[in-house]
C-alpha positions as CSV (number, residue, x, y, z in Angstrom):
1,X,0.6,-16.9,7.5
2,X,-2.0,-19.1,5.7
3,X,-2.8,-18.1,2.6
4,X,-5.1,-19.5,-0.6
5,X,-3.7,-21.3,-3.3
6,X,-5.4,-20.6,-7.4
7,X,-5.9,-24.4,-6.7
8,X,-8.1,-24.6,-4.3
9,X,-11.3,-26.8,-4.9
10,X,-14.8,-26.0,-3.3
11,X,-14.9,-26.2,0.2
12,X,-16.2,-29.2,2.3
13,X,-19.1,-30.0,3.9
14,X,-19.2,-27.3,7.1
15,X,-18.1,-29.2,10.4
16,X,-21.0,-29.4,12.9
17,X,-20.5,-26.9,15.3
18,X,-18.6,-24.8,12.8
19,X,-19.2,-21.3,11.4
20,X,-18.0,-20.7,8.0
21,X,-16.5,-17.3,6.3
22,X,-16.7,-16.6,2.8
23,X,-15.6,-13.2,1.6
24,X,-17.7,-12.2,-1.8
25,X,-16.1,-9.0,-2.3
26,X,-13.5,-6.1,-0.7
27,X,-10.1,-8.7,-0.3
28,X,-7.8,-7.7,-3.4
29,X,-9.5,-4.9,-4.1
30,X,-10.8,-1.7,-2.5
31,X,-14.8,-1.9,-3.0
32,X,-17.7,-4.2,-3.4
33,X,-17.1,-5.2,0.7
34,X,-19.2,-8.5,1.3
35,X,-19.0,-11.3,3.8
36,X,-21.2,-14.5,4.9
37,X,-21.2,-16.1,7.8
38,X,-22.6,-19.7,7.9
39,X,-23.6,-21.4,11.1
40,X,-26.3,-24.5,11.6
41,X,-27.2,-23.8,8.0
42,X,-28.2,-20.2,8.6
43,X,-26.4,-16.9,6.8
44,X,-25.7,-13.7,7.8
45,X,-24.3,-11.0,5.7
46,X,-21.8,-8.1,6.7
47,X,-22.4,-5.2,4.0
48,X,-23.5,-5.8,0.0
49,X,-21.6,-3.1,-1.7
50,X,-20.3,-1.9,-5.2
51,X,-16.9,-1.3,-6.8
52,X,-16.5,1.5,-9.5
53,X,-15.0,0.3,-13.1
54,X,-12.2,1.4,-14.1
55,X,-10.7,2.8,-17.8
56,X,-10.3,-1.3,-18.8
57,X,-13.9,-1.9,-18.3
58,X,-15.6,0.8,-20.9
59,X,-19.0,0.7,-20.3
60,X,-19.7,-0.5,-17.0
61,X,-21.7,1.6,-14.5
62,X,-21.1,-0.7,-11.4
63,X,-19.6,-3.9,-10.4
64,X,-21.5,-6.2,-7.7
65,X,-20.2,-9.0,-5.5
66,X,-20.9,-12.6,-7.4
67,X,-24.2,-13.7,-5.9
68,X,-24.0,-17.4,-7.5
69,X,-22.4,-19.3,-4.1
70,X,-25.6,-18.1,-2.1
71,X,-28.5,-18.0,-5.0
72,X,-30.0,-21.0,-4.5
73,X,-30.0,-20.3,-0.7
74,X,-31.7,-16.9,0.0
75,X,-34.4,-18.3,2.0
76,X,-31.7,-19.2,4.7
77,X,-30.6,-15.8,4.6
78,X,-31.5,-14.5,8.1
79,X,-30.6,-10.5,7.3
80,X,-27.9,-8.0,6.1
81,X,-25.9,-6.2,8.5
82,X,-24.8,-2.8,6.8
83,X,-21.9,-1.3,8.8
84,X,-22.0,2.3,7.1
85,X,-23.8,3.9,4.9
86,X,-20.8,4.2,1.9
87,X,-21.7,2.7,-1.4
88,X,-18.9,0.1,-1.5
89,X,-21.1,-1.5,1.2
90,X,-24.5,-0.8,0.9
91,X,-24.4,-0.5,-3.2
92,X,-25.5,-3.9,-4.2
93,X,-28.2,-4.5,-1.8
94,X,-30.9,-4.0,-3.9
95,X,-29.7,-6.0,-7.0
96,X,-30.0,-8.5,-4.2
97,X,-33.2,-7.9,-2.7
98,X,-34.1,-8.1,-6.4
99,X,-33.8,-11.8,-5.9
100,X,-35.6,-12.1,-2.6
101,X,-37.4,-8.5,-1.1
102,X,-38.4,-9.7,1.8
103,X,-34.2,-10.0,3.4
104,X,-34.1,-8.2,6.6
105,X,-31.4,-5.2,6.6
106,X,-30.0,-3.9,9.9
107,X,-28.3,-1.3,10.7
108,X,-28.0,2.4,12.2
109,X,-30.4,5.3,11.9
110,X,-28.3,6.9,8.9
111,X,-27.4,3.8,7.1
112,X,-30.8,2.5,6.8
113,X,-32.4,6.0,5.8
114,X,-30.0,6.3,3.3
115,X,-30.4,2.5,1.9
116,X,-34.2,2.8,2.3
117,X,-33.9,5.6,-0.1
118,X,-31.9,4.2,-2.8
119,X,-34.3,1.1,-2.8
120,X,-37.2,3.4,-3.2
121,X,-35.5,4.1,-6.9
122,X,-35.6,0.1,-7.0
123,X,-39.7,0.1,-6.1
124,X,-38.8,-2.0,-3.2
125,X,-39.5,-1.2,0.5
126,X,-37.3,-3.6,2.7
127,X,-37.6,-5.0,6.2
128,X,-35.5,-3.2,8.7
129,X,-34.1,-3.5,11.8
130,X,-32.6,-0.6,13.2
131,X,-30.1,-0.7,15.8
132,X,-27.3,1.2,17.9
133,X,-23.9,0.9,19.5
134,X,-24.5,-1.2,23.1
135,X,-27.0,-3.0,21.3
136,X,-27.5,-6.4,21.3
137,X,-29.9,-8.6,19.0
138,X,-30.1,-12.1,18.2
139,X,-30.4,-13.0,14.1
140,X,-30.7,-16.4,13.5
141,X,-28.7,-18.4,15.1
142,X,-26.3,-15.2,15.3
143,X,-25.7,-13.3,18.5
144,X,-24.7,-9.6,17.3
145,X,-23.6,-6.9,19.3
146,X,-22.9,-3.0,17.8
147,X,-20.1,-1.2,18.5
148,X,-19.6,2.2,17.5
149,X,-16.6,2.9,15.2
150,X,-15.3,6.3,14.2
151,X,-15.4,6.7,10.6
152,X,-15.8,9.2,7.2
153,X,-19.5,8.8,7.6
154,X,-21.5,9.3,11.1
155,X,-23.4,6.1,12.8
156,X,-20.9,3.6,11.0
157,X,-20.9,0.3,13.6
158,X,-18.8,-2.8,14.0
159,X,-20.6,-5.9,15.0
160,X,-19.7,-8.8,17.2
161,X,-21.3,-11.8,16.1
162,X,-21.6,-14.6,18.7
163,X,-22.3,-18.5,17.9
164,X,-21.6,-21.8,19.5
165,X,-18.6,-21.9,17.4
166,X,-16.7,-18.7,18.9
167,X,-16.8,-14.9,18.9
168,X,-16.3,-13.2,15.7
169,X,-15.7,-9.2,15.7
170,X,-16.1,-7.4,11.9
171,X,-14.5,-3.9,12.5
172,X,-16.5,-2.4,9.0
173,X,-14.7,0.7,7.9
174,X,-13.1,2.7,11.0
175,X,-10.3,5.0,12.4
176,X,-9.7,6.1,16.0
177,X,-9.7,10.0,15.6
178,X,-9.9,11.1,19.1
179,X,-11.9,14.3,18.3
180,X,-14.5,13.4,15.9
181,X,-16.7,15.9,14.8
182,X,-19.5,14.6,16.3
183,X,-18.1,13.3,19.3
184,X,-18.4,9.4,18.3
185,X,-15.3,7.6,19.2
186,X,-14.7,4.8,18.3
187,X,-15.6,2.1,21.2
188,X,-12.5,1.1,22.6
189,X,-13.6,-0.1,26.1
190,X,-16.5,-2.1,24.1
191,X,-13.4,-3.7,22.5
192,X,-11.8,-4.5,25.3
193,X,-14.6,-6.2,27.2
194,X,-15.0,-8.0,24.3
195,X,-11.5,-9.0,23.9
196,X,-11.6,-10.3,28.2
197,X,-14.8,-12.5,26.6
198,X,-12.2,-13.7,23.7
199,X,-12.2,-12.7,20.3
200,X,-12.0,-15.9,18.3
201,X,-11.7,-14.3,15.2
202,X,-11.1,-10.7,14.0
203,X,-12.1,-9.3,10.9
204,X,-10.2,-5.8,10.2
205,X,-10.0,-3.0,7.6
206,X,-6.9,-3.2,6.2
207,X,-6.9,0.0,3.7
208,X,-4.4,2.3,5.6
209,X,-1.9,-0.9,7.0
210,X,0.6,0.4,4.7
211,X,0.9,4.1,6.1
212,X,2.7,4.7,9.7
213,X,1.4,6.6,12.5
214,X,-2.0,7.7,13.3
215,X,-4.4,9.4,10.4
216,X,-4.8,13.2,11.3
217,X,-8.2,14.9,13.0
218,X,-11.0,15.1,10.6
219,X,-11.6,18.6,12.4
220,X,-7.7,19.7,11.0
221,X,-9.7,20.5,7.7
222,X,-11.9,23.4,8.7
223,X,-8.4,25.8,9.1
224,X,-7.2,24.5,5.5
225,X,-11.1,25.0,3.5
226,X,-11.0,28.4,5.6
227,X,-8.1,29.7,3.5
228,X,-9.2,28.4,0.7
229,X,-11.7,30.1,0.9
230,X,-10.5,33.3,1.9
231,X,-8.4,33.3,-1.3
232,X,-10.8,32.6,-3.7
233,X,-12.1,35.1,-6.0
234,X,-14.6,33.4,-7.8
235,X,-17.0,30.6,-7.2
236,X,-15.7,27.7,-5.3
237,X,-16.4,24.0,-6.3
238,X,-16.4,21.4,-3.7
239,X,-16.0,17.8,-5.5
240,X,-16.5,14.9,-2.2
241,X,-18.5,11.8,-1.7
242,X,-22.1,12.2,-1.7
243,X,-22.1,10.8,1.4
244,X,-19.2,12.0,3.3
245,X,-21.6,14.4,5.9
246,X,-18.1,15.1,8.2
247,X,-16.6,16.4,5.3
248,X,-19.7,18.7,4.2
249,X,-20.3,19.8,7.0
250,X,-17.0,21.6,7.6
251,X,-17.0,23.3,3.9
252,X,-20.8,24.4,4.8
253,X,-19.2,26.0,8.3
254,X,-16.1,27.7,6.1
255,X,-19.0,28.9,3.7
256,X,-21.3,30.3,6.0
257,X,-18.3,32.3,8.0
258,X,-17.4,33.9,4.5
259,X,-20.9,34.6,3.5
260,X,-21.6,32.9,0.7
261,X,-24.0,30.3,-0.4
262,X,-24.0,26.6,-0.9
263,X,-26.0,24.7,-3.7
264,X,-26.0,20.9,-3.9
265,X,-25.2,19.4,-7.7
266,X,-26.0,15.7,-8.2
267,X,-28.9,13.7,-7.5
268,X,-27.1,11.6,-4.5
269,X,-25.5,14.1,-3.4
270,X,-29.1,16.4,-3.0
271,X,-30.8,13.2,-2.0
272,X,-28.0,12.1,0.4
273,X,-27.4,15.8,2.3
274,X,-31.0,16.4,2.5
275,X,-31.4,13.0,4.6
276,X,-28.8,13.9,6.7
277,X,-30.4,17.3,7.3
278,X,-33.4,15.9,8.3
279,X,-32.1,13.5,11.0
280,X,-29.7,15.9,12.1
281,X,-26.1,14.8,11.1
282,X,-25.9,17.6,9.2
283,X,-26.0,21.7,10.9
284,X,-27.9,23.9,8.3
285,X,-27.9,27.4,9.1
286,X,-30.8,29.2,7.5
287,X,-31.0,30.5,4.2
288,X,-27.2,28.9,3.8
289,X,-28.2,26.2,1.1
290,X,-29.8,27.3,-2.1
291,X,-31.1,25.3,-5.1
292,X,-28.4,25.8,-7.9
293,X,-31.8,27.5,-10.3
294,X,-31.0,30.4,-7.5
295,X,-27.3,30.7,-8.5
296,X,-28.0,33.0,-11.4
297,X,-29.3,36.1,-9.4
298,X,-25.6,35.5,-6.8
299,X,-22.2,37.1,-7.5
300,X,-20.0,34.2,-8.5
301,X,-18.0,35.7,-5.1
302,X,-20.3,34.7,-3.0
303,X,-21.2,31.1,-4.6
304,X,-20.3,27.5,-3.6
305,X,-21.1,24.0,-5.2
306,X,-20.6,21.0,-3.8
307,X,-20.3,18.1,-6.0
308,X,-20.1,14.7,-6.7
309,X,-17.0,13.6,-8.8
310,X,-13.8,13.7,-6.4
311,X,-12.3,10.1,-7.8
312,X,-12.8,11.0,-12.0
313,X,-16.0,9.4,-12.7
314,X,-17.0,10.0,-16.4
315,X,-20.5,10.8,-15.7
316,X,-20.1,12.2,-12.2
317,X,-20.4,16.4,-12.3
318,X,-17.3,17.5,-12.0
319,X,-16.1,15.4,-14.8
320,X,-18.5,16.7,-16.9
321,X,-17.4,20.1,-16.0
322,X,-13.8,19.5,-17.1
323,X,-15.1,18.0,-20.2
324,X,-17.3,21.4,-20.7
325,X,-20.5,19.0,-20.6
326,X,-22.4,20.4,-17.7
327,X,-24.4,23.3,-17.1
328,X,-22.0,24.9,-14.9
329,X,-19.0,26.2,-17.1
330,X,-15.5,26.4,-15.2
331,X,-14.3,30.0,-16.2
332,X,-11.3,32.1,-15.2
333,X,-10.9,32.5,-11.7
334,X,-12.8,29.8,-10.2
335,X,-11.2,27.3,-7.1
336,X,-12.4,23.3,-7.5
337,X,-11.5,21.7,-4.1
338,X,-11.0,17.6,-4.5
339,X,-12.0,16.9,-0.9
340,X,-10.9,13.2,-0.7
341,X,-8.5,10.5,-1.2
342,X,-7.5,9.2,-4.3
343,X,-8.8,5.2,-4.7
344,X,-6.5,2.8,-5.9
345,X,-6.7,2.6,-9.8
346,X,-8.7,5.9,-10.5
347,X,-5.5,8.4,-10.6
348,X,-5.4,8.7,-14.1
349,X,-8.7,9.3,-14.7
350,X,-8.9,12.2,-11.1
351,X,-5.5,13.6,-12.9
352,X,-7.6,13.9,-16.1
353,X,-10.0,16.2,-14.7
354,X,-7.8,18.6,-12.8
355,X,-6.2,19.3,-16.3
356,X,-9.3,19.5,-17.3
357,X,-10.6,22.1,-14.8
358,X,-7.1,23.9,-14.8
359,X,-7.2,24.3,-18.8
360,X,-10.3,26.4,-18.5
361,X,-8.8,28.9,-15.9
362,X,-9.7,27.1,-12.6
363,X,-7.6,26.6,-10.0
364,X,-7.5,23.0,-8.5
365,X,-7.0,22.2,-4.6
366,X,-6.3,18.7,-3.7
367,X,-4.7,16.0,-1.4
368,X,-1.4,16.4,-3.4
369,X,-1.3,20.2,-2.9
370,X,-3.2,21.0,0.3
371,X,-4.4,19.4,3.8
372,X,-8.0,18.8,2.3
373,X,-8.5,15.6,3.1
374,X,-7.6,12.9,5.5
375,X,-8.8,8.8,5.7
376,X,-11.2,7.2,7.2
377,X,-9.3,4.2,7.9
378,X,-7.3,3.8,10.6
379,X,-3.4,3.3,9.6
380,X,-0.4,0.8,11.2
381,X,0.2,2.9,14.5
382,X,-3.6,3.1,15.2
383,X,-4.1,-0.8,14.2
384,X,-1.4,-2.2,16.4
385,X,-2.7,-0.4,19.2
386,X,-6.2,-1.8,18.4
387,X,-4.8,-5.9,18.0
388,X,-3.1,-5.2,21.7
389,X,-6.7,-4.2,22.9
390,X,-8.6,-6.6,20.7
391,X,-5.7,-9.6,21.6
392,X,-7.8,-12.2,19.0
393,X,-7.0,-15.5,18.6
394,X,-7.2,-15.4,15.0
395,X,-7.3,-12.9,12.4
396,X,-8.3,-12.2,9.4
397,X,-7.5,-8.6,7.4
398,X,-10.1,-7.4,5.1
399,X,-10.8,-4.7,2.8
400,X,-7.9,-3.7,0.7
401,X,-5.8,-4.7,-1.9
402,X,-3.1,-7.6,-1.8
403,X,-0.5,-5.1,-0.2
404,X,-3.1,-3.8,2.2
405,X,-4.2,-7.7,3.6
406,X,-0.3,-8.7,3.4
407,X,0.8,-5.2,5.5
408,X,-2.5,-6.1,7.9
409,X,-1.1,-9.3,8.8
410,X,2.3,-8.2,9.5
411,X,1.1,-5.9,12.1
412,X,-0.8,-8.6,13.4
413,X,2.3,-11.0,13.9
414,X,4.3,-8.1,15.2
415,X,1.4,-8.1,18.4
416,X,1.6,-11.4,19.1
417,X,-0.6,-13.0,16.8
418,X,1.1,-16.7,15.5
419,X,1.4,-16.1,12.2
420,X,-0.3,-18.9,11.3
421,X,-3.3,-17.7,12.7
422,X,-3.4,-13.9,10.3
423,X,-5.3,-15.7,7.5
424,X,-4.9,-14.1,4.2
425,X,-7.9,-15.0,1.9
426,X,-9.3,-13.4,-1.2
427,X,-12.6,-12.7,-2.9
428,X,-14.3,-16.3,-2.5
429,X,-12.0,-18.0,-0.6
430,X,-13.5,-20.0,2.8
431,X,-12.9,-19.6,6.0
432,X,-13.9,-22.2,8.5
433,X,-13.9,-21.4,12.5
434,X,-13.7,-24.8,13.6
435,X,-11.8,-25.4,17.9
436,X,-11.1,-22.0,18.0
437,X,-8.7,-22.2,14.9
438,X,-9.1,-20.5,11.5
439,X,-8.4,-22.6,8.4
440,X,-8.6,-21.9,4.9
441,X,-10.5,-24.8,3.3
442,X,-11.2,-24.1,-0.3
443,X,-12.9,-21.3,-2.7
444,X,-16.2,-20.9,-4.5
445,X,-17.1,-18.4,-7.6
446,X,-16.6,-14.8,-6.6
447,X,-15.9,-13.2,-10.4
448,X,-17.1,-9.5,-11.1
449,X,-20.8,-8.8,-12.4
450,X,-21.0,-5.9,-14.1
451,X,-24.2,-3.5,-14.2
452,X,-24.3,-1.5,-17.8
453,X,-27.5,0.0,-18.4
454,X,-30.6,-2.1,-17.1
455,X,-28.5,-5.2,-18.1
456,X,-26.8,-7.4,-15.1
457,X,-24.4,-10.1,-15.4
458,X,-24.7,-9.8,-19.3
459,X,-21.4,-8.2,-20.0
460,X,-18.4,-10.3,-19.8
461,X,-15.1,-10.5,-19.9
462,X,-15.1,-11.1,-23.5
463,X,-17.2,-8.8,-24.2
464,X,-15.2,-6.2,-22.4
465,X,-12.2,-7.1,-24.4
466,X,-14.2,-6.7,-27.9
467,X,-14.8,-3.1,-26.0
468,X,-11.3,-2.3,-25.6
469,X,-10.5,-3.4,-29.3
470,X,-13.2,-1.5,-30.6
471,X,-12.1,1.6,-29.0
472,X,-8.2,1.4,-29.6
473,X,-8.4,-0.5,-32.6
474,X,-11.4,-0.2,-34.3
475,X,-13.4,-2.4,-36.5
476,X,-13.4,-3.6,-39.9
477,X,-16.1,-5.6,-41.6
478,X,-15.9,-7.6,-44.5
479,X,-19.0,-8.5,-46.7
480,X,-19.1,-11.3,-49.0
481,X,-22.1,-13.0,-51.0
482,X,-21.3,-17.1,-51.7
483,X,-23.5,-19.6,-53.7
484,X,-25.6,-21.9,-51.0
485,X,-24.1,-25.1,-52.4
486,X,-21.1,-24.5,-53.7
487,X,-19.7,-21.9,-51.3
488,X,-18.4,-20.1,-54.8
489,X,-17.9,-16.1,-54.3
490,X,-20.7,-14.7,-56.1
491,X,-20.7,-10.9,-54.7
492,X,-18.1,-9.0,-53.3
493,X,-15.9,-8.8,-51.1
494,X,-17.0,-5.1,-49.7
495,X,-14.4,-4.2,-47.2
496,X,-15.7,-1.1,-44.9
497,X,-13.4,0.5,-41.7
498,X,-14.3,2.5,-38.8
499,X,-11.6,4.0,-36.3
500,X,-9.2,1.8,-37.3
501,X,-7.2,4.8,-39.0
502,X,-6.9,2.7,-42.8
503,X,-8.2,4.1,-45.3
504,X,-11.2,2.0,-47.1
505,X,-9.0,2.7,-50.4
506,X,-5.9,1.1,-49.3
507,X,-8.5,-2.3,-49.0
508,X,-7.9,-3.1,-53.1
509,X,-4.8,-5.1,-51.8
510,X,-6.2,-7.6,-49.6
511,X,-9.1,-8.4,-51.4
512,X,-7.6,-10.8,-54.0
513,X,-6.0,-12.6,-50.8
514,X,-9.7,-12.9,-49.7
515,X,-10.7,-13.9,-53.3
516,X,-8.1,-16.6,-53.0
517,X,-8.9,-17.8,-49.9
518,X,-12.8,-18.5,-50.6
519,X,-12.0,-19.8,-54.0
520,X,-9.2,-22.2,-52.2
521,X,-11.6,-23.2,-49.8
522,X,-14.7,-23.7,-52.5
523,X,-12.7,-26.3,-54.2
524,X,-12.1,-28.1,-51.2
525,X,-15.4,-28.1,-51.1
526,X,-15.7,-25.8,-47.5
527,X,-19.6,-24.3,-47.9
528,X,-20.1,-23.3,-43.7
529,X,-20.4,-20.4,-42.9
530,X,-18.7,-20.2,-39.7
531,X,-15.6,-21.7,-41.8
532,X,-15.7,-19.1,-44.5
533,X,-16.2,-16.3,-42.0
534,X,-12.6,-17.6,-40.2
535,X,-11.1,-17.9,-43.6
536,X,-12.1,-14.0,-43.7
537,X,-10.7,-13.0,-40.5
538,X,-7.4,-15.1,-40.7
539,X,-7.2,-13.3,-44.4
540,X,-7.9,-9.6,-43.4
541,X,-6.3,-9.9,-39.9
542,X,-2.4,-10.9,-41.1
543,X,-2.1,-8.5,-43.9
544,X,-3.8,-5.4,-41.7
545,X,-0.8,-6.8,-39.2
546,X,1.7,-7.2,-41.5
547,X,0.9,-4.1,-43.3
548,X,0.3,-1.3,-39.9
549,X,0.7,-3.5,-37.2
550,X,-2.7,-3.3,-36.0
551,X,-4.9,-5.4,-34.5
552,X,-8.6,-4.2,-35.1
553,X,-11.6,-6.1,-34.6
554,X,-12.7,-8.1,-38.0
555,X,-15.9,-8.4,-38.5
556,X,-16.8,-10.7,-41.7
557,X,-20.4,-11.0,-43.0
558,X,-21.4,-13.9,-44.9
559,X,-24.4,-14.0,-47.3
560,X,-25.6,-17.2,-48.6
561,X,-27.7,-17.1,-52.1
């Protein structure tokens, strides 16, 4: 199996004739999915989506694929392919078309409604294409076809794109549940006229490669919420993506069949539902959903909320529920029902909140304890039997984490695929399609850029480290007054902490080590600022090591009279 080295140097010059791959996002890590495709100097994009921070990145609201490799050639950009509405792939898109609003974005009925209305919060109405399994549309200098693919979110697609250079097939996010809710299978005779045209290169989700057999029937859920429900005495609380219509649609059937009413909490998930609702993804009975001002005047038995928070986000609802920061207050009594998986990296902080709900009386239903949720993603017995349809020449796993691409590729070799054909790249890494072979040929910038606030790319990694310090070690600032000329001490120095856990008292026995140091360094005649303020830190920082083995942030403020 090829795979990149931390060595590799930007890529070449594109072969004539060639088409070109370069991941931005979703390989190493599950989230932020983005792909371009080069051909004749013309890009296409497969999905522009967001990964969620995590504890070590305090702060951040969202991270975005690194736009750098392609900024200074949006106008070849011939459109976006969105391959589901989920934010890991539609997320980003308009910090893109922030850069250039006129980028054509294709995709299904659902996707686009529900990226249409997230750029209306942006002020930006987008060009659209919208499209359909069996269809076929030429982009550019690309040839795409749409599949459908079963997924957690109706009308998700895969697309085969089609150059001079060879067939390319990007599965997007899929399974292969045989009964689907909505009676979407995935396409496998599409694949397998595809496959008899040859499949030169096939781009697959890898998130479930790890996990044998087939992934369970979304429909398996309805028994489980219908006992839950049946048990519960008080109000139940339904945390699940805001856009995971399957899902809600089976806790709004359990609902209805026990009577009880269903209100929508969070603006995504109101905005999200009621989309769906309109284009009819998602079955309403009447009088069944109720806006939570209505929840006063109904017995707490005959109440359900439906939620977004399911993977621990600080600011989602349920978190600040647990955290008794919400306007609905978790008493005695009441059932919370996690209704998904658990994402790579976010276990602490979903473990956090059920203690959180369970400490106020609440009793928590989840993955770990109850059949509430199955994947999306289609596991190692449903992906071999995929590659032995799909028979590509090359392949390429994506979406997932080093163990996920690495377990991808194994079960490609196993079907027949020569092993040095399963590339394994990573966030930035190049791909070239060049005879019909797949080659990594080198890597271009693909780093995280965090959203915090109305700021982009601001915050870095430095500046996410002085977060962390700040938080676990606190800060201590130091302010001294010298003479201009001399760099003499003339006032201080004032020695001030905050959450560092010292006492400002226990300060009197560093500051004649500071003293020293500034009247050492005036007599060698050191005035600079920036030199006295290291003389500070070096000062304070070894005797607050040496004394508590901490390692706060030092701050040192220099006054010159």
């Amino acid at each position: 199996m090829s795979h990149p080295h931390p060595e590799l140097g930007p890529p070449p010059a594109l072969p004539t004739g060639g088409l070109r791959i370069t991941p931005l996002g979703g390989l190493g890590e599950i989230g932020r999915n983005m792909t371009v495709f080069e051909y004749a100097g013309r890009l296409l994009i497969v999905d522009c989506g967001v990964l969620f921070p995590e504890e070590e990145q305090p702060g951040v609201d969202l991270i975005l694929p690194d736009f750098t490799s392609i900024r200074d050639r949006l106008d070849d950009i011939v459109g976006i392919v969105l391959t589901h509405g989920h934010e890991d792939h539609i997320g980003a898109v308009p910090f893109l078309l922030r850069e250039k609003d006129d980028i054509p974005l294709i995709g299904s009925k659902l996707t686009l409604a529900l990226i249409e209305a997230k750029l209306a919060e942006h002020r930006i109405r987008p060009y659209t294409l919208e499209v359909a399994e069996g269809q076929r549309e030429r982009i550019g200098p690309f040839d795409c076809e749409f599949v459908a693919v079963n997924h957690s979110i109706p009308d998700a697609l895969a697309v085969a794109i089609r150059t001079p250079a060879g067939m390319v097939v990007h599965t997007g996010d899929f399974k292969m549940d045989q009964l689907p809710l909505d009676g979407r299978l995935t396409d496998l005779h599409a694949f397998a006229r595809l496959s008899e045209e040859g499949i030169d290169l096939l781009l697959s989700d890898s998130t479930n490669a790890e996990v044998p057999g087939f992934i369970p029937h979304e429909r398996d859920i309805l028994p489980v919420l219908r006992q839950v429900f049946a048990k519960a005495e008080k109000r139940i609380i339904v945390a699940s993506f805001a856009s995971h219509v399957h899902r809600i649609q089976q806790v709004l059937d359990a609902a209805h069949e026990r009577g009880r009413k269903v209100a929508f909490i969070g603006r995504s998930m109101v905005r999200n539902m009621g989309i769906a609702r309109d284009l009819g993804y998602l079955r309403v009975p009447n009088g069944l959903v109720v806006d939570v001002k209505a929840l006063d005047d109904i017995p707490d038995e005959r109440v359900v909320l439906v939620c977004t928070g399911s993977q621990g986000e600080p600011m989602a609802a349920l978190s600040r529920m647990a955290n008794r920061d919400h306007q609905i207050r978790i008493v005695e009594g009441d059932t919370v029902v996690l209704a998904s998986s658990l994402i790579p990296g976010n276990e602490t902080a979903v473990y956090r909140v059920i203690n959180g709900l369970t400490r106020w009386g609440a009793h928590v239903v989840h993955k770990g304890n109850a059949k509430v949720h199955v994947s999306g993603h289609a596991s190692a017995g449903e992906l071999l039997y995929f590659y032995n349809i799909c028979k590509p020449r090359n392949l390429m796993p994506v979406h997932g984490e080093w163990r996920h691409l690495r377990a991808n590729a194994d079960l490609g070799a196993a079907t027949g695929i020569p092993k040095e054909r399963c590339v394994i790249a990573e966030d930035g890494v190049v791909v070239d399609l060049v005879d019909g072979v797949a080659k990594v040929v080198g890597k271009v910038q693909a780093g995280y850029v965090y959203v915090d606030g109305l700021s982009v790319g601001d915050v870095t990694e430095s500046s996410l480290k002085d977060r962390r310090i700040l938080g676990e070690e606190g800060i201590i600032s130091v302010f001294v007054v010298v003479d201009a000329s001399t760099g003499k001490l003339v006032g201080g120095p004032f020695i001030q902490a905050r959450g560092s856990g010292i006492d400002d008292d226990a300060f009197g026995a560093v500051l004649p080590k500071v003293e020293e140091s500034l009247a050492r360094a005036a007599s060698d005649g050191v005035a600079e600022v920036r030199q006295l303020q290291q003389l500070i830190r070096r000062s304070v920082g070894k005797w607050v090591s040496d004394t508590y083995r901490r390692r706060p942030m030092i701050l040192p403020v220099v006054v010159e009279v």
